[in-house]
C-alpha positions as CSV (number, residue, x, y, z in Angstrom):
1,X,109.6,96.6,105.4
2,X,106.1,94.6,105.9
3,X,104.7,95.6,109.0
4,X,105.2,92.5,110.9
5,X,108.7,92.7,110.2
6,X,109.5,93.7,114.0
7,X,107.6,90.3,114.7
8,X,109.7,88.4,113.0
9,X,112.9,90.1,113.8
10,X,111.8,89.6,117.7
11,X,111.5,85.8,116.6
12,X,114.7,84.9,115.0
13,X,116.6,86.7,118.2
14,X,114.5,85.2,121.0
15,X,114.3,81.7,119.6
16,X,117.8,80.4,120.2
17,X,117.7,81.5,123.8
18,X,114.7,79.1,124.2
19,X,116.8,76.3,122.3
20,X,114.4,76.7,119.4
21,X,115.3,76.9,115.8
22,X,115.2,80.5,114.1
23,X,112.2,81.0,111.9
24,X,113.0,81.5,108.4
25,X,111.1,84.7,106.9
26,X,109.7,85.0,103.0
27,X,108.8,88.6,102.4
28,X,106.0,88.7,99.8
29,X,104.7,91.3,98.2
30,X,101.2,91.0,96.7
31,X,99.6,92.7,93.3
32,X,96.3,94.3,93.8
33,X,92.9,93.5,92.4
34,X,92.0,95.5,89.6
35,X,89.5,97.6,91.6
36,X,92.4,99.0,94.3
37,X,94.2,98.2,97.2
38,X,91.1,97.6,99.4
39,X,89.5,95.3,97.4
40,X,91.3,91.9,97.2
41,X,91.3,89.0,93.8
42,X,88.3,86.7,94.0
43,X,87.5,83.9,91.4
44,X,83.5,84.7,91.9
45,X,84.4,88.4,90.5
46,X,85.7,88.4,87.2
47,X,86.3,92.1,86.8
48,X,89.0,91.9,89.8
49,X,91.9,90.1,88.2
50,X,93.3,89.1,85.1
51,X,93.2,85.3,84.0
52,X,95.9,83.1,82.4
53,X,93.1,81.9,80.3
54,X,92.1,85.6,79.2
55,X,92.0,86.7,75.8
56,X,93.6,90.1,74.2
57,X,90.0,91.7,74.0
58,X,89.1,90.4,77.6
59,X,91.8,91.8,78.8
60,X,92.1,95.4,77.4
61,X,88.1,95.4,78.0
62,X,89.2,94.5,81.9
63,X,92.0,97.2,81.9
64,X,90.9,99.7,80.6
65,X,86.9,99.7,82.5
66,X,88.1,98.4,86.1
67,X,91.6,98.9,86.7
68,X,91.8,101.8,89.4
69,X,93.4,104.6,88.3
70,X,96.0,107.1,90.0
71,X,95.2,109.8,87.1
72,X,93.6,113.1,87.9
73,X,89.1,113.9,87.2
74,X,90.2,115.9,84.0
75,X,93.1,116.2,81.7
76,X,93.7,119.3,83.0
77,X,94.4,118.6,86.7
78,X,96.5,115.5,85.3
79,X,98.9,117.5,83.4
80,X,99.1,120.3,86.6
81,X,99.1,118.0,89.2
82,X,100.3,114.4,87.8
83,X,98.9,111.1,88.5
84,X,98.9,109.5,92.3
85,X,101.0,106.2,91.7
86,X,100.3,104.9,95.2
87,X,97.1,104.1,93.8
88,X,97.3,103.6,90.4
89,X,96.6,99.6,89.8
90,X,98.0,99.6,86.2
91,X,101.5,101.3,87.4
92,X,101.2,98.7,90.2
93,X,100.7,96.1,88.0
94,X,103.8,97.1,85.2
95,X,106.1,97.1,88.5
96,X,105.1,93.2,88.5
97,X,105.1,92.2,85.1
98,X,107.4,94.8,82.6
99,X,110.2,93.3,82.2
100,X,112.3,96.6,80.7
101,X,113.5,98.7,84.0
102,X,114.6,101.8,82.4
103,X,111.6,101.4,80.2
104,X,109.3,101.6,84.1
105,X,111.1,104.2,85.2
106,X,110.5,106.3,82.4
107,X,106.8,105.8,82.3
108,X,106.6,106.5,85.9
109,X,108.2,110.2,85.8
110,X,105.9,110.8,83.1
111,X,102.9,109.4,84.7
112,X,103.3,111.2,87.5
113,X,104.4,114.2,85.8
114,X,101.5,114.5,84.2
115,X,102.4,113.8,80.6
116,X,101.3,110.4,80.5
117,X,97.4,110.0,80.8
118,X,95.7,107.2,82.2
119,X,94.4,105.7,79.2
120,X,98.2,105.3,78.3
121,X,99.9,103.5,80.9
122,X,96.7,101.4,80.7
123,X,97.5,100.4,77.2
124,X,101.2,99.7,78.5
125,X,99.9,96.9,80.6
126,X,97.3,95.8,78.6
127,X,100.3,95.2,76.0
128,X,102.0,93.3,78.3
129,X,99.7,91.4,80.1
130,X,98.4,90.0,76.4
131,X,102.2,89.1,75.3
132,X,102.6,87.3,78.8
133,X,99.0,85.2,78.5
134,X,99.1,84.7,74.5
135,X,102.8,83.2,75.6
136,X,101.4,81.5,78.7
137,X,98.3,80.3,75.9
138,X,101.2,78.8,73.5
139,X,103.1,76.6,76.2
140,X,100.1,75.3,78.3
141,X,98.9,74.4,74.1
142,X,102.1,72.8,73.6
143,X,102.0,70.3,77.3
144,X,101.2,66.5,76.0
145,X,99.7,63.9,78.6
146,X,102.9,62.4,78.3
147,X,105.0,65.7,79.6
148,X,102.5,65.1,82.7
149,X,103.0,61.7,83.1
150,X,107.0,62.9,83.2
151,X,106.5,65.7,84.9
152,X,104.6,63.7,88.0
153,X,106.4,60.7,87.7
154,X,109.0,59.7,90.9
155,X,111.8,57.6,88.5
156,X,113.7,61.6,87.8
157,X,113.5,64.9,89.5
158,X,116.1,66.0,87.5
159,X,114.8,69.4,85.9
160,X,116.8,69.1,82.8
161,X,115.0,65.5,82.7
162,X,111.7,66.8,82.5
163,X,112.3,69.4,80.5
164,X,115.0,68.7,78.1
């Protein structure tokens, strides 16, 4: 529950009683910059997301130097104590983009367990975060003027039109 969930809650009960129309309500949840929680993404620093455009080496170079970690000062506290996945960015980040649940789950009891280190649930996400781009790469690639023209054109907005 977001904090202004109360708000909106409020809203949506008072609103018919003033003959207004209930809001409706998107809850969104929003993936970090690279550098934490307190930073935010910003086009005019490189180093605090990950781009579309990105290549493999970019972005294991991005993952593994700036992506705030949840792991312990040394290997020894992190196998006693476990990592702090409140504030680990790259177990943030698989939450978003792996697409294998039980494969999460199970990298998140050993992550915080302590027998997972840092360096390897950063290589988890930088595997996945280069499949998704090198994918993402391929497509946009593949996009001819003409699949704009059809895409913005008003004659169809059929989806199975557009896209065949």
């Amino acid at each position: 529950m977001s904090p202004q969930d109360p708000y909106f809650r409020m809203t949506r009960d008072i609103a018919p009683r003033i003959k207004g129309h209930k809001p409706a309500l998107i809850e969104s949840r929003f993936f970090p910059s690279l550098k934490g929680d307190t930073g935010k993404m910003s086009a005019s620093d490189e180093t605090s997301a990950v781009y579309v455009t990105d290549t493999p080496k970019q972005i294991k170079t991005k993952i593994n130097k700036y992506a705030f970690s949840g792991g312990r000062d040394t290997v020894e506290e992190h196998r006693a104590m476990g990592a702090n996945l409140s504030v680990d960015i790259a177990w943030k980040w698989l939450n978003f983009f792996m697409e294998d649940d039980e494969k999460l789950a199970a990298i998140g009891v050993e992550y915080a367990a302590g027998r997972m280190l840092s360096g390897e649930i950063k290589a988890e996400l930088i595997a996945v975060l280069s499949e998704l781009t090198r994918l993402h790469q391929e497509r946009r690639a593949a996009v001819t003027d003409a699949d704009v023209d059809a895409f913005m054109s008003t004659a169809s907005r059929n989806p199975d039109d557009l896209f065949g």
